[in-house]
C-alpha positions as CSV (number, residue, x, y, z in Angstrom):
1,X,-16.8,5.5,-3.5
2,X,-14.4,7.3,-1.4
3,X,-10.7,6.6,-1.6
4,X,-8.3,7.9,0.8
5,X,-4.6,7.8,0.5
6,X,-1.7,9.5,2.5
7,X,-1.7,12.6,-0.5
8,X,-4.9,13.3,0.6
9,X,-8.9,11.7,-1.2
10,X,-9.8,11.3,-4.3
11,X,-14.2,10.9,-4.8
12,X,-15.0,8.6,-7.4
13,X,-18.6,7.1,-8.4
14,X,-19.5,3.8,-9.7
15,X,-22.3,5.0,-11.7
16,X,-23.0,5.4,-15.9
17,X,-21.7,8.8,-15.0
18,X,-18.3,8.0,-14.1
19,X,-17.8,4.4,-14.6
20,X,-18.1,4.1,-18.3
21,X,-17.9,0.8,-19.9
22,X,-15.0,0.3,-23.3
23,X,-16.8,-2.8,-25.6
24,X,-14.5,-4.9,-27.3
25,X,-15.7,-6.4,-30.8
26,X,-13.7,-9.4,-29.4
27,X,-16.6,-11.7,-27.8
28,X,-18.3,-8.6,-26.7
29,X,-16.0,-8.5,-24.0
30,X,-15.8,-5.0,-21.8
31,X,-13.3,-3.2,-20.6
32,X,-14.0,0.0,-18.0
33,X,-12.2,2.8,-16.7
34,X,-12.6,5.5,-14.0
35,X,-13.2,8.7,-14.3
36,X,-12.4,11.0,-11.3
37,X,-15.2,13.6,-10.4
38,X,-13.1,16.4,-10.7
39,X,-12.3,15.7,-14.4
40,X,-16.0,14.8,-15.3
41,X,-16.5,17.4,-17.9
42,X,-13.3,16.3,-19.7
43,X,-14.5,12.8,-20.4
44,X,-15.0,12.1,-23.8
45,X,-17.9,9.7,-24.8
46,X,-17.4,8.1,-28.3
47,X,-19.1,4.9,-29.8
48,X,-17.4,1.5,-30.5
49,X,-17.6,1.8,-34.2
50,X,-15.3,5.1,-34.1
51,X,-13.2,4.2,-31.4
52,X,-13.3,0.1,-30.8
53,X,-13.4,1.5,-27.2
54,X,-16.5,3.4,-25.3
55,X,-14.8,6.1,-23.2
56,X,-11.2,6.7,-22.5
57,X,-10.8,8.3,-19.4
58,X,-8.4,7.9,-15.8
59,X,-7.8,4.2,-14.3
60,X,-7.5,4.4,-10.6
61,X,-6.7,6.5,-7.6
62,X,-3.0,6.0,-6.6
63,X,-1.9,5.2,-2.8
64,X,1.6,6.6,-1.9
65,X,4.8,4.6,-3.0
66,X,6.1,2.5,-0.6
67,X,9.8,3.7,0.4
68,X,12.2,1.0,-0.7
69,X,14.9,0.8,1.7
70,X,18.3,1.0,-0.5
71,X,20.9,-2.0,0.0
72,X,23.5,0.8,1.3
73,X,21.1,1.6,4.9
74,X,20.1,-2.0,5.0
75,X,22.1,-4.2,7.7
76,X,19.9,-7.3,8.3
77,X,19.8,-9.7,5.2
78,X,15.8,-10.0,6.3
79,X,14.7,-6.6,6.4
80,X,16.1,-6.5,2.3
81,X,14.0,-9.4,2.3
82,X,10.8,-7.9,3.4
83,X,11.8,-5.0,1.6
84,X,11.6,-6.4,-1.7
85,X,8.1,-8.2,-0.9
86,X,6.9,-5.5,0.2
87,X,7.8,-4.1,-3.4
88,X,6.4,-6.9,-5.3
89,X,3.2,-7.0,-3.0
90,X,2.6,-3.2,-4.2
91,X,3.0,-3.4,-7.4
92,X,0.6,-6.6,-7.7
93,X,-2.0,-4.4,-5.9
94,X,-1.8,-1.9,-8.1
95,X,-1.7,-4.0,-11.3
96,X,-4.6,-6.4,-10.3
97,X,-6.7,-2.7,-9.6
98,X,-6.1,-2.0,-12.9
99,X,-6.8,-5.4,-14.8
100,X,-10.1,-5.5,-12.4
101,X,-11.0,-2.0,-14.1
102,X,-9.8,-3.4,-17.3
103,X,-11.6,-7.1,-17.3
104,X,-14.3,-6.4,-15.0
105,X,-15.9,-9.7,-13.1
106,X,-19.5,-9.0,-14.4
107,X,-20.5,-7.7,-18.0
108,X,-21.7,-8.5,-21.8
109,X,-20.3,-11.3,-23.4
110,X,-20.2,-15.0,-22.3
111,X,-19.8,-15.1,-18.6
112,X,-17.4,-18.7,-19.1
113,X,-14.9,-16.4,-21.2
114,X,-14.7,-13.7,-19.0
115,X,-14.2,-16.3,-15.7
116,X,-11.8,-17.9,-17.1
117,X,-9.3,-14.9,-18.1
118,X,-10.2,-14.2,-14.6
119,X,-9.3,-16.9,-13.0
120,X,-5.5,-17.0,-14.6
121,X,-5.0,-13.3,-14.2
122,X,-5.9,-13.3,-10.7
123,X,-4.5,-16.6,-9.9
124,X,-1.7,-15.3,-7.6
125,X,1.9,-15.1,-9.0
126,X,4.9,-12.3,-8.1
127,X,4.1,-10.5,-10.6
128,X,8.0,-10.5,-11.8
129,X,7.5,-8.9,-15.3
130,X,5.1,-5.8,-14.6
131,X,7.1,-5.3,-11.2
132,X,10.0,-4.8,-13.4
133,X,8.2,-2.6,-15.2
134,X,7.5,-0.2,-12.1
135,X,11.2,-0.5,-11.1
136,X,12.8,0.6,-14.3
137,X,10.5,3.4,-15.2
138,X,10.5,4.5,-10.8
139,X,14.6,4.2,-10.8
140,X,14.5,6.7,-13.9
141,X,11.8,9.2,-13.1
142,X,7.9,7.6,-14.5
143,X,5.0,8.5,-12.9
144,X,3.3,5.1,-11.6
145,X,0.3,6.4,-13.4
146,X,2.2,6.6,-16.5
147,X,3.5,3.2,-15.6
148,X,0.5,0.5,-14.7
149,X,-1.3,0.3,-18.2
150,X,1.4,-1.2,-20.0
151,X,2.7,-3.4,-16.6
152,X,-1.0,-4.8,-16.6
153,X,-0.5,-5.4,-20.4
154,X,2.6,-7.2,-20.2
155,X,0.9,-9.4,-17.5
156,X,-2.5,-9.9,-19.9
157,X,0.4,-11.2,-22.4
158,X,2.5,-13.2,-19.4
159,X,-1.0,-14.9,-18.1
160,X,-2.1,-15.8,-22.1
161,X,1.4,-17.7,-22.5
162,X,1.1,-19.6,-19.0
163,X,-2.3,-20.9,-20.2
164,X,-1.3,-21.6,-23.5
165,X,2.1,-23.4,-22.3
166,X,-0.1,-25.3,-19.9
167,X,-2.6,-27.1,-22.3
168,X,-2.2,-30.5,-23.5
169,X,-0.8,-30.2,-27.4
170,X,2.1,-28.2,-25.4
171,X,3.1,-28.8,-21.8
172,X,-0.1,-30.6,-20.6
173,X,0.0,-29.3,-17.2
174,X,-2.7,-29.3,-14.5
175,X,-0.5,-27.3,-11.8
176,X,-0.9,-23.5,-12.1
177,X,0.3,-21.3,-8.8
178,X,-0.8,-24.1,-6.5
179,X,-4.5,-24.8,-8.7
180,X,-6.2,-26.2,-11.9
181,X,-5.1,-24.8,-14.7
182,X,-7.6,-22.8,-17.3
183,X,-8.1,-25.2,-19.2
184,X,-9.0,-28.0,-16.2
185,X,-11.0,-25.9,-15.2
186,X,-13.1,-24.5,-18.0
187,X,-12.1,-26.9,-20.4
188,X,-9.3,-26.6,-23.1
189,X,-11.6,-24.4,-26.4
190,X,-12.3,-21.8,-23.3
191,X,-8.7,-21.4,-22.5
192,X,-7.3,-21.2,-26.1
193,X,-10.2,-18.4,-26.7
194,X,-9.5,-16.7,-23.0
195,X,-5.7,-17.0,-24.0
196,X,-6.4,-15.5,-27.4
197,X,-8.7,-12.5,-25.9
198,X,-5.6,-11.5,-23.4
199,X,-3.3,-11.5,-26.1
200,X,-5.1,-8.7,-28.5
201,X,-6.6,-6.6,-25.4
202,X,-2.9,-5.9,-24.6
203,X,-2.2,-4.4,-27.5
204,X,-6.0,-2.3,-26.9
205,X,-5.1,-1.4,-23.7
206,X,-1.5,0.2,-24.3
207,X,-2.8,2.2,-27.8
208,X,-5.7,3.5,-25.7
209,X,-3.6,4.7,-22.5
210,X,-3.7,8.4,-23.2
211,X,-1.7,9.7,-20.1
212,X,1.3,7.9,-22.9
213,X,2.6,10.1,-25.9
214,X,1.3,8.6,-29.3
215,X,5.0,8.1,-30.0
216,X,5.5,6.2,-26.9
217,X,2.4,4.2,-27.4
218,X,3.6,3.4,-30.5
219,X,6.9,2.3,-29.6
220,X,5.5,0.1,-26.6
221,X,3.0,-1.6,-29.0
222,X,6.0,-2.4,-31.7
223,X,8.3,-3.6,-28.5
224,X,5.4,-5.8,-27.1
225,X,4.7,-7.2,-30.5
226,X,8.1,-8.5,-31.1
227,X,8.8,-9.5,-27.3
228,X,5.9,-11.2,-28.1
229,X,7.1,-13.0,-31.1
230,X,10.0,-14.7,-29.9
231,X,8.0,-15.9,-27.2
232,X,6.2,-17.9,-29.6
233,X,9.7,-18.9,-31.4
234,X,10.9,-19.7,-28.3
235,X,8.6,-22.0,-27.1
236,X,8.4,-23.6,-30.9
237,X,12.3,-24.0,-30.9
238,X,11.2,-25.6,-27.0
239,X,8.9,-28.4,-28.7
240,X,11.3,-29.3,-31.1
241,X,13.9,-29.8,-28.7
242,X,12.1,-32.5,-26.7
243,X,14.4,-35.8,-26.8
244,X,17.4,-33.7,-28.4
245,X,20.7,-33.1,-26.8
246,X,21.1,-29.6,-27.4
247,X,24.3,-27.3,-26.8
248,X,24.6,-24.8,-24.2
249,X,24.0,-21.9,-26.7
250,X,20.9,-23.7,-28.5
251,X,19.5,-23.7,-24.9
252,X,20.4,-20.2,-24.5
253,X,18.9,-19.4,-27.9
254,X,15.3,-21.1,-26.6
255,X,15.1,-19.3,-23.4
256,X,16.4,-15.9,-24.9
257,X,13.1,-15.5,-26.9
258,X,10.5,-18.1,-25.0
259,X,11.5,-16.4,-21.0
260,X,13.8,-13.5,-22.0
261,X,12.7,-11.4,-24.7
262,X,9.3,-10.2,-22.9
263,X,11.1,-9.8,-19.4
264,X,13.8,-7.6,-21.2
265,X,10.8,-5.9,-22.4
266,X,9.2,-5.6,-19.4
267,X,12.3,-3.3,-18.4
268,X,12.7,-1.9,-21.6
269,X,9.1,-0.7,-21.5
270,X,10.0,1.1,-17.9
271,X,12.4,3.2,-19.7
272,X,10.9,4.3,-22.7
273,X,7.8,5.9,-20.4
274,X,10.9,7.2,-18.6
275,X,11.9,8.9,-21.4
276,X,16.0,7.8,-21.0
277,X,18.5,8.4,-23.6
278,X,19.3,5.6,-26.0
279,X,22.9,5.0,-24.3
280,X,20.7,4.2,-20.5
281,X,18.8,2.4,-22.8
282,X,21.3,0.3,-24.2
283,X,22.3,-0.4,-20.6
284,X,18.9,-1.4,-19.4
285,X,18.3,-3.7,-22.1
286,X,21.8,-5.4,-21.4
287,X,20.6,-5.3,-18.0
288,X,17.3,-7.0,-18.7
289,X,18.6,-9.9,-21.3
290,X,21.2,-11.1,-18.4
291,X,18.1,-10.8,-16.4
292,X,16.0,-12.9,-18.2
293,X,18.4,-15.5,-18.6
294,X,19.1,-15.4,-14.7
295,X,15.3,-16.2,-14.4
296,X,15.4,-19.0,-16.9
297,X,18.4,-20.4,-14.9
298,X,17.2,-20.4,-11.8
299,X,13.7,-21.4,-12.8
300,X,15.2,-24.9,-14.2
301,X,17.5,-25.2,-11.2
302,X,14.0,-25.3,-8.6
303,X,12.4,-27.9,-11.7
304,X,15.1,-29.8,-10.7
305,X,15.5,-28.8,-7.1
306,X,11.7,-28.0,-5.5
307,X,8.8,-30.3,-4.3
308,X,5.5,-29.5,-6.6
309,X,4.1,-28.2,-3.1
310,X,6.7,-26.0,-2.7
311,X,6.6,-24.8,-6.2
312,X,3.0,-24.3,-7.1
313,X,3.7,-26.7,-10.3
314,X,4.5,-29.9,-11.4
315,X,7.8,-30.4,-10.0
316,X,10.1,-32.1,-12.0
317,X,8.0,-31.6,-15.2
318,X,11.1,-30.9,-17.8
319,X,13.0,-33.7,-17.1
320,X,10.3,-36.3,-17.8
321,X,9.2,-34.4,-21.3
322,X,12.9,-34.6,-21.8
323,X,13.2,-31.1,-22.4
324,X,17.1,-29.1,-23.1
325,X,17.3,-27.4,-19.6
326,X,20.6,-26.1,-18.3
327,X,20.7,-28.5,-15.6
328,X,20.6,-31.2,-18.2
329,X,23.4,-29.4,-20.3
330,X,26.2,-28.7,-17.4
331,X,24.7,-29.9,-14.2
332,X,22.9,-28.7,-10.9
333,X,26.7,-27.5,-9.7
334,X,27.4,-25.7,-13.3
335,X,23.9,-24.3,-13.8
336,X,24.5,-22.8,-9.8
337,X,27.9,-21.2,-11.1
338,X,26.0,-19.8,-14.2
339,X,23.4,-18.4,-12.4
340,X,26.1,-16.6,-10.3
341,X,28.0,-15.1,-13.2
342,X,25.0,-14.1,-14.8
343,X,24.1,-11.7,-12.2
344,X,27.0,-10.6,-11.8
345,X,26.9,-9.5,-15.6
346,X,23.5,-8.3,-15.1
347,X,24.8,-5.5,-12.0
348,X,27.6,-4.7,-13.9
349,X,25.3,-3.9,-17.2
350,X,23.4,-1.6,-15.1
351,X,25.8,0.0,-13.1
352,X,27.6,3.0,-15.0
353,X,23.9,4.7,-14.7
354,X,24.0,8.1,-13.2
355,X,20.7,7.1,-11.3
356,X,20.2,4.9,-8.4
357,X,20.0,1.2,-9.6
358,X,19.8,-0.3,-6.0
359,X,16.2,-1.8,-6.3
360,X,17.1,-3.3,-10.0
361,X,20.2,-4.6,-8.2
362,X,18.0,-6.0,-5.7
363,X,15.7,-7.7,-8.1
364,X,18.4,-9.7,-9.9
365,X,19.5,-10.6,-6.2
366,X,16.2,-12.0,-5.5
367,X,16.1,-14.1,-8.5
368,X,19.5,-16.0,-8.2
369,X,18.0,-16.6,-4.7
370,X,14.7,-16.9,-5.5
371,X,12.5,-20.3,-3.7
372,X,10.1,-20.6,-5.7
């Protein structure tokens, strides 16, 4: 196969050769990557038991970035619009080529498994989290190449929650991105498995992205693990808050680690494969924590605000489990002037950064005025 991009081509074949299949222990699972003709001889070829991975070798040919306009040359509100999609569209083409490579559609294992991560991971979606990802580590230097393993990871982890969150014990949803849910579809064991096989091929797919430091691996694994974490606290502290009448800050508290914490690491994760010193650090993960919040705001203002058809979900769904939203707390008017001061924090956070923050600017813009 033959892949052609504005840089110039790039030969690959999908052949035992080149394509080169990684076997997970976890329900026989496989994982494959790429390996470009020109770096055949440097492919290493090791067996499960040494490695819990067949061959590591390159992911995918990269197309040419696509030039984000910066808000200073824009003058129509809608060409920042189709800027930013055009952003977000990108990155989920790039990320869904590497998941494909990672979770390929045909392989060993049981064939119900493997459709049903499938059909959550490529069930559509903005792909907010690894998109932040790409704009973080772009704004401050990363390679895409160095960037996509760990956005895909942080989207295997993003896509395990959502089916998780939807089953019955928890949210009992049937509404996922405008279809049946995993486990309406393949049945609730097969979705807590497919959930559970996302979750530890992250952390697989990160430690075995050698175009990444081992120090930076490291760090990213640590940093995924606890974002990870106080997702599950979160969304813990989120059941047992059902009925209650919470404060603001005990609501703040829940959506800090159940939303936040792994969109702050989403941006986090940018700038450690940046390589940025610990005081742009700082600023990014002030950045990201107003920025997860924002998302959490807005998110229970269209609950509240949005049709089920307009959302992709069950419209409405919070209120009638009687959950602690922020519209609940302080209102539709009060949770709207909230959203607005937390983005204003969230530019101001990001601001004294020698680099040019314009597309993280324009992200946090596109949340408070986010449709859906």
């Amino acid at each position: 196969m033959q892949i052609r991009t504005s840089g110039g081509s790039s030969d690959t074949e999908q052949n035992a050769d080149t394509v080169m299949p990684n076997v997970f222990s976890l329900a026989s699972l496989v994982v494959t990557t790429v390996t470009p003709l020109a770096n055949r001889d440097r492919a290493e070829r090791k067996s499960a038991d040494e490695t819990g991975i067949g061959v590591k070798g390159e992911s995918t040919v990269w197309p040419a970035r696509i030039k984000i306009a910066r808000r200073g040359t824009i003058k129509d509100n809608l060409q920042w619009m189709r800027d930013l999609k055009e952003f977000f569209a990108e990155v989920t083409a790039l990320v869904n080529a590497e998941l494909d490579w990672l979770i390929p559609g045909t392989g060993p294992g049981p064939e119900s498994l493997r459709a049903a991560m499938r059909w959550s991971l490529f069930g559509g979606g903005k792909h907010f989290r690894p998109a932040l990802v790409f704009a973080v580590g772009r704004t401050f230097g990363a390679a895409d190449e160095q960037l996509v393993r760990t956005a895909a990871a942080i989207e295997m982890i993003h896509t395990y929650s959502l089916i998780h969150d939807d089953l019955p014990s928890m949210d009992d949803d049937d509404l996922r991105r405008g279809r049946a849910t995993c486990h309406v579809k393949f049945g609730e064991s097969t979705a807590i498995l497919a959930g559970d096989a996302l979750q530890v091929l992250s952390f697989q797919a990160i430690a075995e992205d050698e175009r990444l430091t081992k120090e930076t691996r490291l760090e990213l694994i640590a940093g995924l693990a606890r974002a990870s974490a106080k997702m599950v606290v979160g969304q813990q502290l989120d059941l047992e808050g059902e009925g209650n009448d919470l404060s603001l800050d005990e609501i703040r508290n829940i959506h800090a680690n159940k939303t936040g914490a792994l969109i702050a690491y989403s941006a986090l994760a940018g700038g450690l494969i940046a390589g940025v010193d610990e005081a742009t650090l700082e600023r990014i993960r002030k950045f990201a924590m107003d920025l997860g919040l924002l998302f959490q705001v807005t998110d229970d203002l269209l609950d509240v605000t949005k049709t089920t058809e307009q959302l992709g979900k069950t419209a409405g769904k919070d209120q009638g489990a009687g959950k602690a939203t922020f519209p609940s707390s302080i209102g539709i008017a009060g949770t709207t002037q909230f959203a607005a001061r937390t983005y204003i924090e969230a530019v101001e956070a990001i601001e004294p950064t020698v680099a040019d923050t314009s597309l993280l600017k324009d992200i946090a813009r596109f949340l408070l005025e986010r449709e859906s």
